[in-house]
N, C-alpha and C positions, 0 to 999 in steps of 0.2 A: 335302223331296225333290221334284225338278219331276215333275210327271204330264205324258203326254201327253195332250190333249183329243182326246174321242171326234171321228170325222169330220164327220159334222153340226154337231157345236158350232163346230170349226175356220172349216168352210166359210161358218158363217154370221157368223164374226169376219173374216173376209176381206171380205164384203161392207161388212160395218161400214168398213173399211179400219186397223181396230189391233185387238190383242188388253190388253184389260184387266188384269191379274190383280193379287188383293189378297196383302200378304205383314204377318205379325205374328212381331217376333220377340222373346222373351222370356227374358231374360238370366238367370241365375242366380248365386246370390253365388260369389267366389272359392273353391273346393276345397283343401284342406289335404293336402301330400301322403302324410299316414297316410288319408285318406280315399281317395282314389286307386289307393294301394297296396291297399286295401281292396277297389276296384270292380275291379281287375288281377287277386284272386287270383277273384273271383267269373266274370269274363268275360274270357281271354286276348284277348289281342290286343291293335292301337290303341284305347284308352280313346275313345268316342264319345259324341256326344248320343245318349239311349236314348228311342227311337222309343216313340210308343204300342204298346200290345200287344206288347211284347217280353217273351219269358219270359229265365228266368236260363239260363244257359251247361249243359249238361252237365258234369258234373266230367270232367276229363282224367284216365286212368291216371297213379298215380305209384310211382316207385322210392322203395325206401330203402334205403339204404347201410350198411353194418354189419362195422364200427363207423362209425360217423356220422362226415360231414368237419363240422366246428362252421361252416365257411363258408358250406355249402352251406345255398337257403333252399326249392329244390323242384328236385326232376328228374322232368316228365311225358313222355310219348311217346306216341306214336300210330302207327298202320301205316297204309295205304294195301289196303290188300287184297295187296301183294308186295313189301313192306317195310317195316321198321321204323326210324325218328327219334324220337333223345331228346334235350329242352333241359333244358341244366341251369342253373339260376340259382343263382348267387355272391353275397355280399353281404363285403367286406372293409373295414375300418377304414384309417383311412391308416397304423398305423404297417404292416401287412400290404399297403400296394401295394409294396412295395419284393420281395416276394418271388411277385409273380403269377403267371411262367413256373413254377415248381415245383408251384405249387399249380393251375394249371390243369392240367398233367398229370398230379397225380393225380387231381385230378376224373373228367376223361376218363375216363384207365385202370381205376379203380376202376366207374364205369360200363359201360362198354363190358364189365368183366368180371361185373356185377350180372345184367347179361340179354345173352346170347349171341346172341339172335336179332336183334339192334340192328343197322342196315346204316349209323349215324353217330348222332354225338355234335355236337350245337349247344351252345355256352357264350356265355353271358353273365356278366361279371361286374361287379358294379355296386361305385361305393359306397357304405356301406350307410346314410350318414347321409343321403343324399338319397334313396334308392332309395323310386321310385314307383310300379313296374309298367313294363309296359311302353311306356304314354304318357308316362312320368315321365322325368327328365335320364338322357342317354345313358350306355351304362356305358363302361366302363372299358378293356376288353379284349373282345373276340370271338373267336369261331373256330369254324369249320365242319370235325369231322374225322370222313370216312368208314373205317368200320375200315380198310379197305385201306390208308390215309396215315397211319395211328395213327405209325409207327416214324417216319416226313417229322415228325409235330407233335414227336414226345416231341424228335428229333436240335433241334429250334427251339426247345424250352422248354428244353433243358441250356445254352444259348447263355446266357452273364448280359449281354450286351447287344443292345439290337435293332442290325439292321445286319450283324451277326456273320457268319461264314464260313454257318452252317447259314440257309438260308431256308424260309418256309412263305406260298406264296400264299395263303391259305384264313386270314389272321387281320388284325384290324383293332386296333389299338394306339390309342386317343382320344390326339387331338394337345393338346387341350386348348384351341385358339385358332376354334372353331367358332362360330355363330348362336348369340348365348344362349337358352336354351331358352324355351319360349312352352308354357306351361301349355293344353293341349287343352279347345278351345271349349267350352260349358256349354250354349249355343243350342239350343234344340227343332228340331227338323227344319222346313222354310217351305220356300214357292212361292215362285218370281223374284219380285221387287220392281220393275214396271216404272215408273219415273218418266214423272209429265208436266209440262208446265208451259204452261198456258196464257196465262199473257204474255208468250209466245214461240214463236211460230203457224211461225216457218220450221222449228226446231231442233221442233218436236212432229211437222212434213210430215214432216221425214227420222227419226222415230222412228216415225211410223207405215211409213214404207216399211222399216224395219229388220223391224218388227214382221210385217211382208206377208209376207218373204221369211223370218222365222221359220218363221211358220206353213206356208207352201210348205214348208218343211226336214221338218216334222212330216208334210205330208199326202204328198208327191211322193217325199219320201226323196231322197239324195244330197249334197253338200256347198252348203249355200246361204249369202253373206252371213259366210264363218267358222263357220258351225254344220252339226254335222252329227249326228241324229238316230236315222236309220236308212238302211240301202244304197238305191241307185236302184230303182226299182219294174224290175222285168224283165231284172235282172241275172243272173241265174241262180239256184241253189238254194246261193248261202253266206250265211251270218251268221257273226257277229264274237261270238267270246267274249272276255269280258275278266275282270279281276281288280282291284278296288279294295283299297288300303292295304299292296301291297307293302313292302317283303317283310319275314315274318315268319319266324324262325327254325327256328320247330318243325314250320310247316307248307312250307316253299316247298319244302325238300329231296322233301316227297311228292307236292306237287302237279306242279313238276316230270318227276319221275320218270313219274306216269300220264300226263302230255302224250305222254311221249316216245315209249311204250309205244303210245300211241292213234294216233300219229301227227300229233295237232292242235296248232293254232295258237292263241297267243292274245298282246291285249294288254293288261301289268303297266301297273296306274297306281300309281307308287309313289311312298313320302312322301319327302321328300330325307333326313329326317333318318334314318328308318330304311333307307335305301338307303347313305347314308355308313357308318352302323354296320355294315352288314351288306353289304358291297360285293361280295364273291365270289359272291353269290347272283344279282345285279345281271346281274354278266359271265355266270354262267351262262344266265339266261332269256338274253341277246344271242347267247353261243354257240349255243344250243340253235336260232333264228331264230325265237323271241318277241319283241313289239314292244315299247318299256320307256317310256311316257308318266308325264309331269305329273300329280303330283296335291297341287301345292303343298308346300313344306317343312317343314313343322308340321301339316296335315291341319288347319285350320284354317275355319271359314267365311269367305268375303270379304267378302258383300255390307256387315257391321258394322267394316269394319277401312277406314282411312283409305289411298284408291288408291292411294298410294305405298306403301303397307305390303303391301295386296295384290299389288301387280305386282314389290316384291321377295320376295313367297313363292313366284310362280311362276320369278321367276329365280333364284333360290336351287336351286331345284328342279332347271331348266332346266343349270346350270354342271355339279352333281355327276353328272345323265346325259351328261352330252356326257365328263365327266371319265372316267366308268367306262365307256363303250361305244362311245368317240369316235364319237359321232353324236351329232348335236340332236334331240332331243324333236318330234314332229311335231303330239302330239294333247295335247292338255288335256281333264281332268276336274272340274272344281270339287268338295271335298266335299261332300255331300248334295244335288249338284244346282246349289246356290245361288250368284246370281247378279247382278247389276246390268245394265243396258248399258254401262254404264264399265268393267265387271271384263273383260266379252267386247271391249272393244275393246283391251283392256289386253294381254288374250291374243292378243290376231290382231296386236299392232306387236310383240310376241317370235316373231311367227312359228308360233304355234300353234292350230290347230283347235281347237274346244269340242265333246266328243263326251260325248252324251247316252245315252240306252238305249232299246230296245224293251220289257226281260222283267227287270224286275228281282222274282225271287221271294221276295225278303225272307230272305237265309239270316241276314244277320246278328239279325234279329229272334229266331232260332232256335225256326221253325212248329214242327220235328216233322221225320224224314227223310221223312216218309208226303207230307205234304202238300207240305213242297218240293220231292221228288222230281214229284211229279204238276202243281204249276207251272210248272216249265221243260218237262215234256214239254208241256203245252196252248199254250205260248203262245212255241214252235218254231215261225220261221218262214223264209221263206228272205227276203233284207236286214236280218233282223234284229240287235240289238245286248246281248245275255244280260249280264248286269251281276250280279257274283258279288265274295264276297270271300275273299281271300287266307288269314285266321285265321279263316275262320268251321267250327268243327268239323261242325256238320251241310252244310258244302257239301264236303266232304270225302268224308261218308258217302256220297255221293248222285251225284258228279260221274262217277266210271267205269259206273253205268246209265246216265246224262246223256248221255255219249260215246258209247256203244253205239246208245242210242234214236236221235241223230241220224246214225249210220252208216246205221240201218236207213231213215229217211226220207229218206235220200238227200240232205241236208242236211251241205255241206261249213265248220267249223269255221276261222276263221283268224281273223287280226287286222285291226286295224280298218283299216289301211292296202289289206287286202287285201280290202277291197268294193267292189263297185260305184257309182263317184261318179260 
C-alpha cells in the first residue's frame, strides 16, 4: 500500500532531487478454487491480498429458508441503520441452467417472504462447479429486486425467453463471450517500485523530475505530473470520500441509500468485472451524481503483470464505464496503491488521473468499529482523500457517524472530481 512520507522526510527528498523507495514482492503459489471458496465464505467481498494485522471478517447475519431451496448456498443481510438488503447466493448444475428464471423467483419470493423487514433482495447465481466466492468466475445470472419491483421481476422470470414482451432493467444474464477470468492476485501488499537505471543519465534526469513533481503532488496537494494525492492546499473545507472495489451486491444497495440520505458525494472505484456483473448498481451511483472510476478489471496488482497486460486491465475497465454511464472514467486507482512509472504513464495516454489517498483507516483490515470509527474522525481534514471500501462490513457500521462527524466540522464530502486542483 503506498504511504504518504511525513513532510520533513519529503522536503528533504526534494532536495536530494528524486525520491528513492524500495518495493519487495512475494508471490504466492496458485489458489485452488475450493480454497478461495473457502477465504469468500470467511471474508465477503473482493478476495484480496490480506494485509498484516488483519483480523477475520465478522460473520454476516444469515436467513434460512424452510423448507430449504437445495440451490441455495447462503442468504446474508445486513441493514444500514434504515433499511434492510439480502444476497442470496445460488449455486446450479448445468442440467438446472435451462430452468434459472423460475428458480430465481422463487428464491426471491420465498426470501423476501422469510423476513418482512427486507427493503430488496440481491441474487447471485453461480455455477456451482466453478463457484469460488466472490473473487471467483462470474455467475450466471444477477438481479437486484427491491420489494416494490418484486411483481416487474416475477412478470420477467415467467418470460421462457430473454428478449420477451415482459422486461426487467435490474438483471444481468452472463453473455458468456467475456475476459477469461484472472484468478485474484496472491501478492503481499508493497510500496511503488521506482526504477533507475544509471546507464542512462538522460531517461534517470526525466525520472527524477517525475519524481520532484510527485513529491510536490504529496506536499502542495493538487493535480501534478498526472497524480493527484490530495486537494490544493486552501481550497476550502472539502474532501473527497471514495469507495475501493465497487460494487458489491449485498453492500452497495445500503451504502447507496445512506449517501442519498446524508446528502454526500462520493467516488466508486469499481472492478470491471464486478461492474459488468452487476451493472444496474453502476448506473445507479451515476444516477444518484456519484463519480464511477478505474480500478482495473480483475483488481489485480500491475506493477508484476507485463505493461500490455496492465494497460488492457485499465481499458477493460475503462470500455464497461463508458458502456454503463456513457462517460469515460476520469480518475484511476491502482489496487493496493501499487505502481511502476510505466503503469502511471500507461494511465495518463487512456486519459486517466492516478488518485492516491490522505486517510486510509484500514476498514478492510476489520480494526474493531471502535477504532475505525475514531481514525477517520482524527485524520478529517479538509483537501483530503478518505479511502474506504465498498464490502468492508465494519465501514458500514461506522460510515453514517462518519457523515454526521464531518457535517459537524463543517467539512463538505464529494468526489474526487469535486476538489480543489
Amino acid at each position: 500500500m503506498t504511504h504518504i512520507l511525513p513532510r520533513r522526510i519529503v522536503l528533504g527528498l526534494l532536495l536530494a532531487g528524486a525520491v528513492h523507495q524500495a518495493a519487495a514482492f512475494a508471490a504466492a503459489p496458485p489458489v485452488h478454487p475450493s480454497a478461495l471458496a473457502r477465504k469468500a465464505a470467511q471474508m465477503p467481498g473482493q478476495i484480496q491480498p490480506v494485509a498484516p494485522g488483519t483480523r477475520p471478517a465478522p460473520p454476516l447475519p444469515t436467513l434460512t429458508l424452510t423448507p430449504p431451496i437445495t440451490q441455495v448456498y447462503r442468504v446474508e443481510y445486513l441493514s444500514n441503520g434504515f433499511i434492510e438488503a439480502a444476497h442470496a447466493i445460488v449455486t446450479v448444475t448445468p442440467t438446472e441452467r435451462g430452468a434459472l428464471r423460475p428458480l430465481a423467483a422463487e428464491v426471491v419470493r420465498r426470501v423476501l417472504a422469510a423476513r418482512p423487514s427486507l427493503s430488496e433482495v440481491d441474487l447471485s447465481i453461480y455455477d456451482r462447479g466453478s463457484y469460488a466466492g466472490f473473487g471467483g468466475p462470474l455467475p450466471v445470472l444477477t438481479a437486484s429486486v427491491p420489494r416494490n419491483r418484486l411483481d416487474d421481476f416475477l412478470a420477467w422470470t415467467a418470460q421462457e425467453q430473454a428478449g420477451s414482451v415482459a422486461s426487467y432493467e435490474r438483471v444481468w444474464v452472463n453473455p458468456g463471450n467475456l475476459p477469461a477470468y484472472r484468478e485474484p492476485d496472491q501478492v503481499l501488499e508493497t510500496t511503488p517500485k521506482l526504477q533507475t537505471d544509471k546507464a542512462a543519465p538522460v531517461q534517470q534526469a526525466r525520472q527524477n523530475v517525475r519524481d520532484i513533481r510527485r513529491t510536490t503532488a504529496q506536499i502542495v496537494g493538487g493535480l501534478h505530473d498526472g497524480l493527484l494525492y490530495r486537494g490544493r492546499r486552501g481550497g476550502g473545507r472539502i474532501a473527497a470520500l471514495t469507495f475501493d472495489d465497487a460494487p458489491h451486491p449485498l453492500f452497495e444497495p445500503l451504502l447507496l441509500d445512506l449517501l442519498r440520505r446524508s446528502g454526500d458525494h462520493a467516488t466508486f472505484f469499481v472492478i470491471g468485472r464486478n461492474a459488468r456483473a452487476y451493472p444496474y448498481f453502476v448506473r445507479d451511483m451515476a444516477a444518484a451524481g456519484h463519480e464511477v472510476g478505474n480500478h482495473t478489471y480483475h483488481h489485480v496488482r500491475l506493477p508484476p503483470l507485463p505493461l500490455a497486460e496492465a494497460s488492457q486491465e485499465m481499458q477493460w475497465d475503462n470500455d464497461v464505464i463508458r458502456e454503463l454511464t456513457g462517460k469515460p472514467a476520469r480518475y484511476f486507482r491502482p489496487p493496493g496503491g501499487d505502481y511502476t512509472p510505466q503503469t502511471l504513464e500507461a494511465a495518463r495516454r487512456l486519459g486517466l488521473t492516478t488518485v492516491f489517498w490522505t486517510d486510509d483507516p484500514g476498514d478492510f483490515a476489520n480494526p474493531g468499529d471502535a477504532l475505525l470509527e475514531a481514525r477517520l474522525k482524527r485524520n478529517l481534514r479538509p483537501g483530503g482523500i478518505v479511502l474506504l471500501h465498498d464490502n468492508a462490513p465494519q465501514m458500514l457500521d461506522v460510515l453514517r457517524e462518519f457523515l454526521r462527524v464531518a457535517r459537524q466540522e463543517r467539512v463538505h464530502l464529494t468526489t474526487v472530481g469535486g476538489l480543489p486542483k
